[in-house]
Structure formats: structure tokens, C-alpha cells
C-alpha positions in Angstrom: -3.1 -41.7 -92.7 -4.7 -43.8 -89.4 -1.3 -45.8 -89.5 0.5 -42.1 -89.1 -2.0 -40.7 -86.5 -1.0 -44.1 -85.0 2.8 -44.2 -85.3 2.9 -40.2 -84.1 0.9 -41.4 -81.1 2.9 -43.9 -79.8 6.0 -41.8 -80.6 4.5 -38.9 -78.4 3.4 -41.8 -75.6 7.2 -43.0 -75.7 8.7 -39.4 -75.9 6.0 -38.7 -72.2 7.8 -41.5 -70.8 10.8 -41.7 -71.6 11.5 -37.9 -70.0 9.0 -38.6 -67.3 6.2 -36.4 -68.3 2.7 -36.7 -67.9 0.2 -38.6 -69.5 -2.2 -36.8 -72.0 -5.1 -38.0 -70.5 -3.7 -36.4 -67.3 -2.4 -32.8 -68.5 -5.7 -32.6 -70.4 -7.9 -33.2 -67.7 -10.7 -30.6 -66.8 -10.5 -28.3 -63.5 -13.7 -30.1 -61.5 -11.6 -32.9 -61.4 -9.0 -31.4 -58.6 -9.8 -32.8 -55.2 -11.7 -31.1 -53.1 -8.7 -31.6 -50.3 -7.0 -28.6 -52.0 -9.2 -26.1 -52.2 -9.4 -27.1 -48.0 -5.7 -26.6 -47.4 -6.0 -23.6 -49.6 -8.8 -22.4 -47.0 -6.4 -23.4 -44.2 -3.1 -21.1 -45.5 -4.9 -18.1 -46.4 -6.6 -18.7 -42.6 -3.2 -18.9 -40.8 -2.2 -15.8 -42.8 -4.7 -13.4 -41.6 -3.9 -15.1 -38.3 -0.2 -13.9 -38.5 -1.2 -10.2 -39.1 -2.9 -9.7 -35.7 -0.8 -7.8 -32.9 0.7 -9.9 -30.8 -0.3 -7.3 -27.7 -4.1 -7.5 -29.6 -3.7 -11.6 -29.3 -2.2 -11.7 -25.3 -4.0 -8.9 -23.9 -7.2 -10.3 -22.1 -4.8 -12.6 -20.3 -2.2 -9.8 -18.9 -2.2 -8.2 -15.8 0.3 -5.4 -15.4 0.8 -1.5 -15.5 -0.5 -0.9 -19.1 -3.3 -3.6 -19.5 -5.0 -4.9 -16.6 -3.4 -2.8 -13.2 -5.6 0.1 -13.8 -6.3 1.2 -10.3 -4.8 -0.2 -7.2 -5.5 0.7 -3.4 -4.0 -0.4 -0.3 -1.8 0.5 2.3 0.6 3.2 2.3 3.0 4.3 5.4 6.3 6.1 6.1 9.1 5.2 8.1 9.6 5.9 11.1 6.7 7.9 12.4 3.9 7.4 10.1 3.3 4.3 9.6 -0.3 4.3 9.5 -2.1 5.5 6.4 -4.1 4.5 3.2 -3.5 5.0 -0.8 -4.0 4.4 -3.9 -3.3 5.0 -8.0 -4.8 5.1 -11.1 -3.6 5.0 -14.5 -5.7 7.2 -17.1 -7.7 4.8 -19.9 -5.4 3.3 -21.4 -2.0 5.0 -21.3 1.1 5.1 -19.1 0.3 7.5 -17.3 -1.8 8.1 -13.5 -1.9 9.8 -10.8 -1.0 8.8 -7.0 -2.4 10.1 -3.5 -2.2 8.6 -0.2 -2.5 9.7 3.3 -0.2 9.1 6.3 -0.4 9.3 10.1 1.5 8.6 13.3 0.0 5.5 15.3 -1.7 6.1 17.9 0.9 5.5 21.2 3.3 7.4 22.9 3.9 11.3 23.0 0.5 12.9 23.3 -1.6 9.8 23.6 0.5 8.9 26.8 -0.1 8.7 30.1 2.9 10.3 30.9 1.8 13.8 28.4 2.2 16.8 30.7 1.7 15.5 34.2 0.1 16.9 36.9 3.4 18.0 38.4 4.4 20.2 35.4 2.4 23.2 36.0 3.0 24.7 32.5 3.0 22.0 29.8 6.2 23.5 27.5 9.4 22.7 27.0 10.4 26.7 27.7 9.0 26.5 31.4 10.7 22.5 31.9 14.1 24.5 31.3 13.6 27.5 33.5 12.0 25.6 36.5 13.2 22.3 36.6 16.7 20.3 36.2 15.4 17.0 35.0 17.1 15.2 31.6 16.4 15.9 28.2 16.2 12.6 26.3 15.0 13.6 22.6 12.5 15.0 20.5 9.7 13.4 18.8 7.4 14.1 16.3 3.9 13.0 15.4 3.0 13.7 11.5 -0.3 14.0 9.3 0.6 13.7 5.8 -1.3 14.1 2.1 0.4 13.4 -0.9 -0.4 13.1 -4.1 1.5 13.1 -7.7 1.9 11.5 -11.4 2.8 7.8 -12.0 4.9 6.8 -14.7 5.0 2.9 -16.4 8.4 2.4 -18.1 7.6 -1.5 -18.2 4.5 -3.4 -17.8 5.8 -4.2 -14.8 7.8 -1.0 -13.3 6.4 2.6 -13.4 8.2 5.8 -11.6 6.4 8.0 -9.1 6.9 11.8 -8.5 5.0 14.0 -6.5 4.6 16.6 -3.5 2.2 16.9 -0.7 2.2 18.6 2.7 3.4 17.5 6.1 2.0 18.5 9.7 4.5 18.3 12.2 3.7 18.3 16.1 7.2 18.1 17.9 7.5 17.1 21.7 10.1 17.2 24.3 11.3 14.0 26.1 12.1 14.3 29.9 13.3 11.7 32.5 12.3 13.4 36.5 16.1 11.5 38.3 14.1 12.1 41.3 15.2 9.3 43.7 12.3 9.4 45.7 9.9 7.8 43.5 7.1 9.0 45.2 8.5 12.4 44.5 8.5 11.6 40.7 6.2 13.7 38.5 5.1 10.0 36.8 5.8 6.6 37.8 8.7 6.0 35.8 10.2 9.4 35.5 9.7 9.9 31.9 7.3 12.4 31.0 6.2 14.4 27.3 5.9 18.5 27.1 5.3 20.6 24.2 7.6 22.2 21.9 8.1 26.0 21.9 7.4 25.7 18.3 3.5 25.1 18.0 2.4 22.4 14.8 3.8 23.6 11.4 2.8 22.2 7.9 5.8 22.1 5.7 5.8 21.0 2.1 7.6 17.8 1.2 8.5 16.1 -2.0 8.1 12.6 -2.9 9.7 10.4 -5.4 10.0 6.3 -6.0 8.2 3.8 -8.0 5.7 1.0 -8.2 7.0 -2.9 -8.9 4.3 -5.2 -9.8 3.9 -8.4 -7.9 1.5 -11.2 -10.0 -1.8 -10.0 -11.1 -3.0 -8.7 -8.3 -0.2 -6.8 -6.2 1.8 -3.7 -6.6 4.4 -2.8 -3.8 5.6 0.7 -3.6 9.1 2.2 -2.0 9.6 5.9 -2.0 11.5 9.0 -0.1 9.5 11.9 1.3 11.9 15.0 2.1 9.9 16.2 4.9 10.4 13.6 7.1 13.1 12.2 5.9 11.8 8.7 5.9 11.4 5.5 3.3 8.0 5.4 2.3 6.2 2.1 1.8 3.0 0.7 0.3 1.1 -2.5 -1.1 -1.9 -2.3 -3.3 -4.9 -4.2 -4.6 -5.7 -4.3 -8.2 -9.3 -3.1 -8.3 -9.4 -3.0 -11.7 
């Protein structure tokens, strides 16, 4: 019987490899003795797998800087072309969705018209354009305008890196007429040069306006804005500073 045992295992040690199995002694060997190395990569998959489930947006968004995560409120400057082109704004998107609000505030500089020398001159005894055309012959040149100007409205972000604007506000219009005294007597002039400013029949008026555009993100820090506003019919322009 120990000569059989024998002869069946050699003939199972032959049949192992001749068709490239394993060794008994391998197949039958207990579970401590799988290296450690495994049970480390093991660690390492399951690791990279929980990785992989994470929001990409949850991963990149400490680093970003743009309409949705990181441009939350911006102020700056904020002006409209041409006759108000001195002003301040600002926006602010609510927590942490797509949507803020915008206000700013507009002005004309401070020159020309009514801050000039040559504003209803001494030789103009009634300062309005109604008593220039009775008394006197001198030339019209034009009309101007000095504006004060609030608006505010919603912000929109379509992209992280573009969001619409649409709003309304009010507009304070002070008109003034233009006139040029042809005198050629210069001494006879009601100013030195000739030109002079009156005021409109038509006292200051507040009309309402509306305002539409958008906001394009520059970097991390910058926002430009280009708008219309209806009441004065000009391009409205701003830059802003990321607060926060």
C-alpha cells in the first residue's frame, strides 16, 4: 500500500507539471502566508476609489475664482458715456447661487456748463434760454446736459465667467443752452470768448431709464462691465474689485 500511496504521488506531481499547475504544497498553503504587499495595494485601490466619487466642482473649488465660487461681491467704478462719466458701483451675488443684485451711481464731471466761468454772465440780465431769444441775436451752438443717475437691478451668471445684467433706475436731467456773442468788438463781448451757458426753459426733470448688459470676468480679481441705459442714450461702463 506505501508503494501505491507512492506511485499515485508521483503520478499527481507529474500530472501538476505536465499541465502547469501548482504545486500541492503551494495550493495548500494557509491564508497568513499571503504577503503583506497585498493587503497594501488592496488599501491603495479601494483609496483611489472613494477618491474618484468626489465632485469634481467639490475637488477644484477652493482654487476658482469666478461668478459662482469666489466673485461674490465686486465694487469699483461705474460711468456712462458721454456725460456721466463719473460714478461708483458695485454687485453681489446671493450665497451661493447665480443670482445678485447690481446698483451704481453716476454723475457728470465736474467742468463746463454750470461749473463754468462763462454760466450766465453778467451781461445776460435774465439767465434763460426764453429771454436769450427775445433780446438778443447771438448763435445757438447746442444743448447740453448734466445727469445724476441711480441704478440698480438683478445679475444673472450663465458661465462662471459671464453673467447678464437687467435693471432700471432714475435719471436727473439739467439741460443748458450753448451761445456764441459774434460781437466784434471783443470788449463788447458778454465773456472773453463769446461763448456763454443759460438755462433751459425746461427746469431739471427725473425720467426713468432702463438698463441692460452684462458682467465678463477678467482673472481672479476683475470684472468689467458694458451696458445701455435708455435715458441717456449712452454705453455704460464699469470695472470692479473682487471683495470677496
Amino acid at each position: 500500500m506505501m508503494a501505491s500511496a507512492m506511485e499515485n504521488t508521483s503520478v499527481s506531481h507529474s500530472i501538476n507539471q505536465a499541465t502547469g499547475g501548482l504545486p500541492d504544497s503551494i495550493t495548500e498553503a494557509p491564508m497568513h502566508a499571503i504577503p503583506a504587499t497585498m493587503f497594501r495595494r488592496a488599501a491603495l485601490a479601494a483609496t483611489a476609489a472613494c477618491l474618484l466619487t468626489v465632485p469634481l466642482h467639490a475637488q477644484t473649488q477652493p482654487g476658482q475664482r469666478d461668478f459662482r465660487s469666489g466673485i461674490r461681491t465686486g465694487v469699483g467704478y461705474s460711468g456712462v458715456m458721454p456725460d456721466a462719466m463719473l460714478g461708483l458701483g458695485g454687485f453681489h451675488f446671493l450665497a451661493d447661487l447665480p443670482v445678485g443684485i447690481f446698483a451704481d451711481f453716476k454723475t457728470t464731471t465736474i467742468s463746463g456748463t454750470a461749473s463754468d466761468d462763462g454760466y450766465c454772465p453778467a451781461g445776460i440780465a435774465v439767465c434763460t434760454n426764453s429771454w436769450v431769444l427775445a433780446e438778443r441775436n447771438d448763435q445757438h451752438i447746442e444743448q447740453t446736459s448734466e445727469w445724476l443717475i441711480v441704478n440698480a437691478g438683478i445679475v444673472y451668471s450663465l458661465t462662471p465667467e459671464f453673467a447678464l445684467l437687467v435693471g432700471g433706475g432714475l435719471a436727473r436731467e439739467t439741460r443748458f443752452q450753448e451761445y456764441f456773442d459774434d460781437n466784434e468788438d471783443g470788449a463788447q463781448r458778454v465773456t472773453d470768448s463769446g461763448a456763454y451757458f443759460v438755462d433751459d426753459d425746461v427746469g431739471p426733470s427725473w425720467k426713468a431709464q432702463g438698463v441692460g448688459g452684462f458682467l465678463l470676468r477678467a482673472g481672479r480679481t476683475l470684472a468689467f462691465r458694458l451696458s445701455y441705459e435708455t435715458a441717456i442714450g449712452g454705453l455704460g461702463l464699469g470695472a470692479y474689485y473682487r471683495l470677496r
